[in-house]
Biopython code that builds the backbone (N, CA, C, O; Angstrom):
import numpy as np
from Bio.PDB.StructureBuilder import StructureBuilder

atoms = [
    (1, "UNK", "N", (0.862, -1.173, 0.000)),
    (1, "UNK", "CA", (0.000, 0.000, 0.000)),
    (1, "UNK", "C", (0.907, 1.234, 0.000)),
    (1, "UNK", "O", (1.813, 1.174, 0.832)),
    (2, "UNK", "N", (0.882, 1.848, -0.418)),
    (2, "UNK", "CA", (1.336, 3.351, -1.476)),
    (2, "UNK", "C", (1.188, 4.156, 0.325)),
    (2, "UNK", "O", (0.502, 3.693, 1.235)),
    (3, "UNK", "N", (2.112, 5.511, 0.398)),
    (3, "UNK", "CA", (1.869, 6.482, 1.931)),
    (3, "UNK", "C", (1.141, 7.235, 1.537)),
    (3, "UNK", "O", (1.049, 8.268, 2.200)),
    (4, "UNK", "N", (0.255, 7.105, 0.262)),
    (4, "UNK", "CA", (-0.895, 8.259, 0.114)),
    (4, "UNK", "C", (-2.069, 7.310, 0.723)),
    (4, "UNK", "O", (-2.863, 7.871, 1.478)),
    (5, "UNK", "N", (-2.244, 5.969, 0.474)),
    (5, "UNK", "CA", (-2.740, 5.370, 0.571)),
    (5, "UNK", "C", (-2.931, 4.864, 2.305)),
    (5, "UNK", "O", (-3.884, 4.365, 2.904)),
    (6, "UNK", "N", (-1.573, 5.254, 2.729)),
    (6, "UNK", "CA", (-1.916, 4.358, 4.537)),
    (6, "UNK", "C", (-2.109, 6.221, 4.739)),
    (6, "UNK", "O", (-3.141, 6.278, 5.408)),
    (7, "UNK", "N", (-1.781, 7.261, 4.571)),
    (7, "UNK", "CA", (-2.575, 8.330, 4.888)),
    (7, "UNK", "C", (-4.212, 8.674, 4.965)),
    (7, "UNK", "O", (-5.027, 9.044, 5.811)),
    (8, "UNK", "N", (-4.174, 8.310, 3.507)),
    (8, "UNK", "CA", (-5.983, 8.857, 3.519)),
    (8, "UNK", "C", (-6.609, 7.394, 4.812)),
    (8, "UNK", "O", (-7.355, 7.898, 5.651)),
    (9, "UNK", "N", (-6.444, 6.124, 4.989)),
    (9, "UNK", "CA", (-6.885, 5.221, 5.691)),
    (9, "UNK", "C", (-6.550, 6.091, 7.150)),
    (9, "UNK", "O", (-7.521, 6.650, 7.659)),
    (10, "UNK", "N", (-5.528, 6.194, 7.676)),
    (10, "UNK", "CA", (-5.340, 6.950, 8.355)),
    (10, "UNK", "C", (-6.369, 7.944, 8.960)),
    (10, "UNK", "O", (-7.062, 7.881, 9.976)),
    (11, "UNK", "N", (-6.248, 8.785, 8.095)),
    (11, "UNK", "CA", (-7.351, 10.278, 8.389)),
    (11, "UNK", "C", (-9.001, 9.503, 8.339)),
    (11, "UNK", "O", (-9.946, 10.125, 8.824)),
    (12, "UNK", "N", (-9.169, 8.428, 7.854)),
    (12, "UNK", "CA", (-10.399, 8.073, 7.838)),
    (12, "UNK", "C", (-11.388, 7.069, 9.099)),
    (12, "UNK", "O", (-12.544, 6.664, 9.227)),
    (13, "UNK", "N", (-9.660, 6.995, 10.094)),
    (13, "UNK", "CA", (-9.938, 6.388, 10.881)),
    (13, "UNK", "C", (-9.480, 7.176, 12.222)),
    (13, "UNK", "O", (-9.808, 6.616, 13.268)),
    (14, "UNK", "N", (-8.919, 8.139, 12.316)),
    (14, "UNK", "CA", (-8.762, 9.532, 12.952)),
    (14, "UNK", "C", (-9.837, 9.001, 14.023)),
    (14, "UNK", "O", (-10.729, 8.240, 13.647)),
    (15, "UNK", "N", (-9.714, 9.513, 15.692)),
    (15, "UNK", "CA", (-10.515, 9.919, 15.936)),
    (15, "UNK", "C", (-11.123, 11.042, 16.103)),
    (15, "UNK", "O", (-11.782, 11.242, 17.123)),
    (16, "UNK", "N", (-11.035, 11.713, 15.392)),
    (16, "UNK", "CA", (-11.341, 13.500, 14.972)),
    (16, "UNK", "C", (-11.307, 13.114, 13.501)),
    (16, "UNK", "O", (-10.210, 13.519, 13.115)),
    (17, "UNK", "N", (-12.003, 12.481, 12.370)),
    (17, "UNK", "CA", (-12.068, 12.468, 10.992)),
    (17, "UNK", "C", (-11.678, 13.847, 10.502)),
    (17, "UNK", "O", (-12.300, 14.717, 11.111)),
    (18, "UNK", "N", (-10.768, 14.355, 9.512)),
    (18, "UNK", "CA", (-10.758, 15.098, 9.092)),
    (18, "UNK", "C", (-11.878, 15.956, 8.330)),
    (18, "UNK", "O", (-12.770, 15.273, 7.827)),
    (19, "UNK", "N", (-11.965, 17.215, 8.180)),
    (19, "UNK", "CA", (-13.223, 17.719, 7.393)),
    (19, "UNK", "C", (-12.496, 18.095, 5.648)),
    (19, "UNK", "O", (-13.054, 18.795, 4.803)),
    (20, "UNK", "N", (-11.201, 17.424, 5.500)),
    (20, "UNK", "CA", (-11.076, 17.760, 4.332)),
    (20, "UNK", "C", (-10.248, 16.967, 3.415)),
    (20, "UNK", "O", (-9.327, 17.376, 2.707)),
    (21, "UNK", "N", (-11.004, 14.993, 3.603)),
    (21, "UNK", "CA", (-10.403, 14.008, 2.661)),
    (21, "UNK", "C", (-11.553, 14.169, 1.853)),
    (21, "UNK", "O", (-12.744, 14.374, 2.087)),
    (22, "UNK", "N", (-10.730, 13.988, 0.638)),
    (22, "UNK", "CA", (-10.757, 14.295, -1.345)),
    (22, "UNK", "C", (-11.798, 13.100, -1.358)),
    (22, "UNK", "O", (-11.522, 12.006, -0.866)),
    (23, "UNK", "N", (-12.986, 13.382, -1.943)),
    (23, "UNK", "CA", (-13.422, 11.850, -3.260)),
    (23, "UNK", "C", (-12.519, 11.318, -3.714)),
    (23, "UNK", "O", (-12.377, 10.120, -3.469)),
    (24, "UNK", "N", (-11.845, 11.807, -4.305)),
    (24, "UNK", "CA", (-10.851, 11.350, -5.585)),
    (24, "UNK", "C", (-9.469, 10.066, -4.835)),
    (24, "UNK", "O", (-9.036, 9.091, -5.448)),
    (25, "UNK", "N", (-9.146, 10.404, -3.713)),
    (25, "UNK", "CA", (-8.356, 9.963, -2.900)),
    (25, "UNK", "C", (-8.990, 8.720, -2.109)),
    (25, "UNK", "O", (-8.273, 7.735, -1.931)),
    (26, "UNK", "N", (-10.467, 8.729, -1.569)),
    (26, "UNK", "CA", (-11.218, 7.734, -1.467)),
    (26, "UNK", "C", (-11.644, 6.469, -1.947)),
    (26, "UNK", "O", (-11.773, 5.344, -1.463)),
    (27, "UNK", "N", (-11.911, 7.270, -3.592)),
    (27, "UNK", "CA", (-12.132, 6.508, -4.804)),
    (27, "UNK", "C", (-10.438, 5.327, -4.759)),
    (27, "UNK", "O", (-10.205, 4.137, -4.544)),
    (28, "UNK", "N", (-9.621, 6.583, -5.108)),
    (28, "UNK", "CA", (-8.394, 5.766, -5.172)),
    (28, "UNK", "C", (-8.153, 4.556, -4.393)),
    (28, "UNK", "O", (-7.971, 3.432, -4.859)),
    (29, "UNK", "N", (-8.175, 4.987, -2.812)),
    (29, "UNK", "CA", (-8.240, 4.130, -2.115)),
    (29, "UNK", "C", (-8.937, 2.517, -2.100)),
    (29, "UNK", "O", (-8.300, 1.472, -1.961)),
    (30, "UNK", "N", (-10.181, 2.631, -2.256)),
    (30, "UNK", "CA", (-10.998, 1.847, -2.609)),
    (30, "UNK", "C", (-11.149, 1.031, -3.925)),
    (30, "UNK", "O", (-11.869, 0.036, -3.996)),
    (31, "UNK", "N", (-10.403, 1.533, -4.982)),
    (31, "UNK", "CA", (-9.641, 1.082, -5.662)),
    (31, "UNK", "C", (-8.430, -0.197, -5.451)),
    (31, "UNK", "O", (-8.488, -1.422, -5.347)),
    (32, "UNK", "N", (-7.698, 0.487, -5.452)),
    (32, "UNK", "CA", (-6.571, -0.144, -4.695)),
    (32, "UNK", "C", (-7.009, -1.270, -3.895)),
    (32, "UNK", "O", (-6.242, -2.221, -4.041)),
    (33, "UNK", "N", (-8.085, -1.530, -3.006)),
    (33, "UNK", "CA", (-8.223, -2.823, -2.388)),
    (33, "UNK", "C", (-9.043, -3.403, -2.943)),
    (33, "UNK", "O", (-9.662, -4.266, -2.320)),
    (34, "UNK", "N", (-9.303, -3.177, -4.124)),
    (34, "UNK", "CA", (-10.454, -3.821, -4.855)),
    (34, "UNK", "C", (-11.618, -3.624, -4.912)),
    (34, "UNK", "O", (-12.308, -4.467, -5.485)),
    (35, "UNK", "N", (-12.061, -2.780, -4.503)),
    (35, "UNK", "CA", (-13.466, -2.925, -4.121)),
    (35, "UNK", "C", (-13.944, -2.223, -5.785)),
    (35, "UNK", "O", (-13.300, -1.558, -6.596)),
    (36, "UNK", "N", (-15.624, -2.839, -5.786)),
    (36, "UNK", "CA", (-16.174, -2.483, -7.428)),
    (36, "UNK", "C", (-17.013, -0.989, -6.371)),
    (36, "UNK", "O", (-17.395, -0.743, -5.227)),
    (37, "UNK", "N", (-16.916, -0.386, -7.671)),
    (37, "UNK", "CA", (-17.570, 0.498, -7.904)),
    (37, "UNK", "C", (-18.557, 0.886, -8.791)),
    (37, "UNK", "O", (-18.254, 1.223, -9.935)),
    (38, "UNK", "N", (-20.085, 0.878, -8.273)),
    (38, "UNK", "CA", (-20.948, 0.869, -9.445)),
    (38, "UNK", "C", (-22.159, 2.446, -9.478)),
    (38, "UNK", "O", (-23.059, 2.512, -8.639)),
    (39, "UNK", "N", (-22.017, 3.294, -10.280)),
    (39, "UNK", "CA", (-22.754, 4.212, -10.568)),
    (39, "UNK", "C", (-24.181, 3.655, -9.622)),
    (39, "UNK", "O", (-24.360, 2.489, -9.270)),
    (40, "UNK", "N", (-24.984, 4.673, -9.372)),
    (40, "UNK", "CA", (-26.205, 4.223, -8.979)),
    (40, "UNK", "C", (-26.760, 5.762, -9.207)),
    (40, "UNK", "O", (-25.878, 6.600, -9.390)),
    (41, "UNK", "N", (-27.989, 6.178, -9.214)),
    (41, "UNK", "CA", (-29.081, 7.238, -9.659)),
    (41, "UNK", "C", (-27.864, 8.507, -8.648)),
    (41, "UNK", "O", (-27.188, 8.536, -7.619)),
    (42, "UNK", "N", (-28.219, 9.329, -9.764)),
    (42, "UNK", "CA", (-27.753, 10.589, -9.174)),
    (42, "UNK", "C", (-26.258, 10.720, -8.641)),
    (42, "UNK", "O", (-25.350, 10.201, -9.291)),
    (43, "UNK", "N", (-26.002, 11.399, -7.481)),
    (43, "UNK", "CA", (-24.621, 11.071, -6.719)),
    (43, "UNK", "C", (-24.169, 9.922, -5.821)),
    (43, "UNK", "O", (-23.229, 10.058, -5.038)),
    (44, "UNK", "N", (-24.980, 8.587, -5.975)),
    (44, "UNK", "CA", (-24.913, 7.682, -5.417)),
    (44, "UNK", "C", (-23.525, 6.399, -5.759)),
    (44, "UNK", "O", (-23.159, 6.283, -6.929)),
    (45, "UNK", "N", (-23.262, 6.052, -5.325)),
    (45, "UNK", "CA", (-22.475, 5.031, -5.340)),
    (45, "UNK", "C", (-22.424, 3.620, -4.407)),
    (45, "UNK", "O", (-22.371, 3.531, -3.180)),
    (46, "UNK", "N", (-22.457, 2.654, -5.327)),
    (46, "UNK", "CA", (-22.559, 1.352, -4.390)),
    (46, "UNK", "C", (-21.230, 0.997, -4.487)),
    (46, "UNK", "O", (-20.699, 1.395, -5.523)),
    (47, "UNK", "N", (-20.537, 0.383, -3.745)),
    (47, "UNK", "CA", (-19.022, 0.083, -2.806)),
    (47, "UNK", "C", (-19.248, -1.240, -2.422)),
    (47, "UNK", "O", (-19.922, -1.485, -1.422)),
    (48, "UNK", "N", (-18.693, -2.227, -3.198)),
    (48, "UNK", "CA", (-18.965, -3.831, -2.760)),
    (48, "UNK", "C", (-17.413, -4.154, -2.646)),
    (48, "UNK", "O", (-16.631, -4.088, -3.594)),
    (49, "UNK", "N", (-17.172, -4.418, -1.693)),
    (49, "UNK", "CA", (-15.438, -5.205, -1.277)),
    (49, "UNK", "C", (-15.809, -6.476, -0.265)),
    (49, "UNK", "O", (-16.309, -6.522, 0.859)),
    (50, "UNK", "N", (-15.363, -7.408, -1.125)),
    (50, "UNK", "CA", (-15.239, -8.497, -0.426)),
    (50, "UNK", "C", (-16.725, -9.008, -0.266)),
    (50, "UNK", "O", (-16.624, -9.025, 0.960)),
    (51, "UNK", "N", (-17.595, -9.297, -0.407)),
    (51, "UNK", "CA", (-18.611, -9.421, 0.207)),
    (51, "UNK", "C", (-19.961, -8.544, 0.555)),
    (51, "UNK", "O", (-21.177, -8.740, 0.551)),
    (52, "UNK", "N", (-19.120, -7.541, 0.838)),
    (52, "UNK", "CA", (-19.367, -6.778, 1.568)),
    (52, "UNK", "C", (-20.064, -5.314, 0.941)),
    (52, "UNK", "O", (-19.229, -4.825, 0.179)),
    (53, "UNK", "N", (-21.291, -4.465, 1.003)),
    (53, "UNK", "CA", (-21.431, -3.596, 0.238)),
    (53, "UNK", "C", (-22.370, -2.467, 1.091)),
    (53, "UNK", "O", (-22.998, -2.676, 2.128)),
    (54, "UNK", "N", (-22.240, -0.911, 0.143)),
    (54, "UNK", "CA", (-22.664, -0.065, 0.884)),
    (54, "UNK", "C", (-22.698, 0.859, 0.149)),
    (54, "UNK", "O", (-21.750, 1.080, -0.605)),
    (55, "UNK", "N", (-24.195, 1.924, 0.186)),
    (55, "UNK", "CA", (-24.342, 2.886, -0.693)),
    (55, "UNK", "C", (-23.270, 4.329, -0.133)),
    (55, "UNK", "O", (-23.430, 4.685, 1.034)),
    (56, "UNK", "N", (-22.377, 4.977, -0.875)),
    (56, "UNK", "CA", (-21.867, 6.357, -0.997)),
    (56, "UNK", "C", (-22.371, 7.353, -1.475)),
    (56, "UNK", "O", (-22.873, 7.201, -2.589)),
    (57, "UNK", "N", (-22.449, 8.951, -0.743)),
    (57, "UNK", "CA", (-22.856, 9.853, -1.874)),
    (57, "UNK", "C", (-21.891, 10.564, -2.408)),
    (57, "UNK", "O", (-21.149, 10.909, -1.488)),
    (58, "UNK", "N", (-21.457, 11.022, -3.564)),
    (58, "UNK", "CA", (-19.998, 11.959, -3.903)),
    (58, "UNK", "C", (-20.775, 13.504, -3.505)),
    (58, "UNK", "O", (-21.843, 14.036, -3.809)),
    (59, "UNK", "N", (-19.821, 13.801, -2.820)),
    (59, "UNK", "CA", (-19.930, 15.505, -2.619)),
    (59, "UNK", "C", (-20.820, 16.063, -3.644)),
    (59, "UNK", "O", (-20.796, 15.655, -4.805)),
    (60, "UNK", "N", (-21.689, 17.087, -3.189)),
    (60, "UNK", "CA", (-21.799, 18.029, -4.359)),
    (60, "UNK", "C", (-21.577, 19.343, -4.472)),
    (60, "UNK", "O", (-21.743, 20.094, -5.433)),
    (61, "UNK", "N", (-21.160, 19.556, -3.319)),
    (61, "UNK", "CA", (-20.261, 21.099, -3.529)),
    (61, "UNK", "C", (-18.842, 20.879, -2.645)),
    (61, "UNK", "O", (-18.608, 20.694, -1.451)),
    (62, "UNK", "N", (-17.947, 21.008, -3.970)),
    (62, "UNK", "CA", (-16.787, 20.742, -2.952)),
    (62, "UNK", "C", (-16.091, 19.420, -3.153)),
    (62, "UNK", "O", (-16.960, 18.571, -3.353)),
    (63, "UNK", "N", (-15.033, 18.958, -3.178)),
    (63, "UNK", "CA", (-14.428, 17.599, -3.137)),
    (63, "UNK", "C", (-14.130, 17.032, -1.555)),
    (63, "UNK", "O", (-13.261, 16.209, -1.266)),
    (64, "UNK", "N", (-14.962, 17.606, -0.723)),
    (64, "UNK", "CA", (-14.693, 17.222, 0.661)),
    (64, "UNK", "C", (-15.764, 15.879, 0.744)),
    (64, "UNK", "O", (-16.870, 15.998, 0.218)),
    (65, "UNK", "N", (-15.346, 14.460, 1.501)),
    (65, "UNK", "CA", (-16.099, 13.843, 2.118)),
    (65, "UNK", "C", (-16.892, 14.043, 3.428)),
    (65, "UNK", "O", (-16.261, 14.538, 4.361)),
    (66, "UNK", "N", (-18.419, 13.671, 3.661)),
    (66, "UNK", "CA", (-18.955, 14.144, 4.391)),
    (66, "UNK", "C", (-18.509, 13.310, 5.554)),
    (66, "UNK", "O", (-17.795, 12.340, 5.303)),
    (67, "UNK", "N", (-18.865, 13.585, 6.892)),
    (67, "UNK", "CA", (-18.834, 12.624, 7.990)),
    (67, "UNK", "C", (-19.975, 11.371, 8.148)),
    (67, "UNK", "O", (-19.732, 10.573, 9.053)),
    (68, "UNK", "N", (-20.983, 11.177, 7.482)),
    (68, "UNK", "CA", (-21.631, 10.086, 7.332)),
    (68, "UNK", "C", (-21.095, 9.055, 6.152)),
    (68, "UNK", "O", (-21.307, 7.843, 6.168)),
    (69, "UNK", "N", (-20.412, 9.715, 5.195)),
    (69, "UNK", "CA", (-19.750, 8.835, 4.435)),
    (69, "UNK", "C", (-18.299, 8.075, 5.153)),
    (69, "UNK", "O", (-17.850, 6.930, 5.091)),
    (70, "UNK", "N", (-17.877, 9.244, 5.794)),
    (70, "UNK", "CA", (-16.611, 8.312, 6.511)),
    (70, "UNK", "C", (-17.132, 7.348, 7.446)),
    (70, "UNK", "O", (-16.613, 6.234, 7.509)),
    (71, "UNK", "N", (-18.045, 7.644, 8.134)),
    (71, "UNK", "CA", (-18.692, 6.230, 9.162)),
    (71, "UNK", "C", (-18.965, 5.324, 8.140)),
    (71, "UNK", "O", (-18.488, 4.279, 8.583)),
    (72, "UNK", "N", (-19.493, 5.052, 6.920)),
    (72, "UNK", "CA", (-19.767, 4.108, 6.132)),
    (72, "UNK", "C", (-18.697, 3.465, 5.695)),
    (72, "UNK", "O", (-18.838, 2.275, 5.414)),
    (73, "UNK", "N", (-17.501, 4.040, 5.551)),
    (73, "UNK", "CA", (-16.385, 3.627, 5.142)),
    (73, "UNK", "C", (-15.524, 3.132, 5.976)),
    (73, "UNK", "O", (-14.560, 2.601, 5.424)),
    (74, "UNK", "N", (-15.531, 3.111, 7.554)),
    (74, "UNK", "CA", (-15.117, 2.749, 8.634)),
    (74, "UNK", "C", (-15.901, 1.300, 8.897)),
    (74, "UNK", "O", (-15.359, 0.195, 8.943)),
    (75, "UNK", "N", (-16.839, 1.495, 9.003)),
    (75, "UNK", "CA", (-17.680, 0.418, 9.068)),
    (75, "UNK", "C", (-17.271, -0.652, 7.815)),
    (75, "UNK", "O", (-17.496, -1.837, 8.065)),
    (76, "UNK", "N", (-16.783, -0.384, 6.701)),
    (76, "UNK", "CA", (-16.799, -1.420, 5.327)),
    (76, "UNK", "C", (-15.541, -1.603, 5.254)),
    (76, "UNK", "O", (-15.285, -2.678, 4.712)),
    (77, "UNK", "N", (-14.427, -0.878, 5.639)),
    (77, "UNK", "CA", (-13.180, -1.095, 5.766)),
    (77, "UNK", "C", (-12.627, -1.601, 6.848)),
    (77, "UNK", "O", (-11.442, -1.929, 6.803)),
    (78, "UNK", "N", (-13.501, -1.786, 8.219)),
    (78, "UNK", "CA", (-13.041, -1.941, 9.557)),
    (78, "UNK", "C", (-12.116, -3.372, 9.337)),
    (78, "UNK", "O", (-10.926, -3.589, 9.569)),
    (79, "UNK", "N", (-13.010, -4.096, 8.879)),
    (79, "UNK", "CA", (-12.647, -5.942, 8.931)),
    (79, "UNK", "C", (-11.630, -5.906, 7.431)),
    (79, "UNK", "O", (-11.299, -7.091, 7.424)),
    (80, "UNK", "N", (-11.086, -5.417, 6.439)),
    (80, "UNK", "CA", (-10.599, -5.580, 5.610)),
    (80, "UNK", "C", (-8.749, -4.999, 6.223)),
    (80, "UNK", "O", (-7.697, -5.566, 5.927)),
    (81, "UNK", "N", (-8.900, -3.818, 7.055)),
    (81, "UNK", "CA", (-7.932, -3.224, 7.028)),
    (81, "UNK", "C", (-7.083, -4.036, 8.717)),
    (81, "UNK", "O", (-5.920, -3.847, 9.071)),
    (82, "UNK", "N", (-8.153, -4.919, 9.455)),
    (82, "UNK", "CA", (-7.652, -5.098, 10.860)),
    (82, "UNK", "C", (-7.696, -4.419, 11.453)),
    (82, "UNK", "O", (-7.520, -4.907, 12.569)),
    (83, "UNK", "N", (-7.937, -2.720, 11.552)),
    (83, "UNK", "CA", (-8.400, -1.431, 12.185)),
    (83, "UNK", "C", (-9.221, -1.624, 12.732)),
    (83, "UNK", "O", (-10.255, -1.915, 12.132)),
    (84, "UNK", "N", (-9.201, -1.547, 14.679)),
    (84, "UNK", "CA", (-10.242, -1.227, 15.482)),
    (84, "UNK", "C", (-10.633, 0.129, 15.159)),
    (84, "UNK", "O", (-9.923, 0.865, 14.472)),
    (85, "UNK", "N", (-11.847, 0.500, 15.684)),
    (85, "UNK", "CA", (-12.453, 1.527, 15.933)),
    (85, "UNK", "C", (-13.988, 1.582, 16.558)),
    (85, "UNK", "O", (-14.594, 0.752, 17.236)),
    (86, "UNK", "N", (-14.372, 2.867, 16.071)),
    (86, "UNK", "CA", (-15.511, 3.023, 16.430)),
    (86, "UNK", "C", (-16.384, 2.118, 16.790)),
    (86, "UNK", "O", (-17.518, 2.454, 17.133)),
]
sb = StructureBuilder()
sb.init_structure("model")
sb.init_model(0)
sb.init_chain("A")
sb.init_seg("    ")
for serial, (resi, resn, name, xyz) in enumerate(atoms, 1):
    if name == "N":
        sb.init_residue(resn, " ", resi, " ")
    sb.init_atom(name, np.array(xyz, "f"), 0.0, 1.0, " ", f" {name:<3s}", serial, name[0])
structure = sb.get_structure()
C-alpha cells in the first residue's frame, strides 16, 4: 500500500475524521483494495469489497467527504484493514 494510501486510511480512521479528505483519494483508495464500484441514480455510489457492500454519496459542492460517508467507510473497511475503531 502506497503512503498516500496508509494516509488517507489513516485520516479516515482519525478519531477527529478530518473535514477535508478528497473523493478522488477515497475513490483511489478503494480502488486499490479492490473494491467495485458501481454508478447508482444521481450522486450515489454502491461500494462492494469483499462481500461486503454499501451505498456512498460523492460531494456536491466541494471535493470534501462528508462525515456520514466516513462512518460508512469505517464500518466497510473496519474488517478488511484489521483497524479497530468506532
Amino acid at each position: 500500500m502506497s503512503k498516500k494510501h496508509e494516509k488517507v486510511l489513516d485520516a479516515i480512521f482519525a478519531d477527529h475524521p478530518s473535514a477535508n479528505i478528497h473523493w478522488q483519494e477515497i475513490e483511489s483508495l478503494l480502488a486499490h483494495l479492490g473494491a467495485e464500484l458501481r454508478d447508482c441514480r444521481g450522486a450515489r455510489l454502491i461500494v462492494s469489497l469483499n462481500g461486503r457492500e454499501t451505498t456512498l454519496h460523492r460531494p456536491h459542492h466541494g471535493a470534501a467527504v462528508g462525515k456520514n460517508e466516513l462512518h460508512q467507510l469505517r464500518q466497510l473497511l473496519r474488517d478488511e484493514t484489521g483497524t479497530a475503531g468506532d
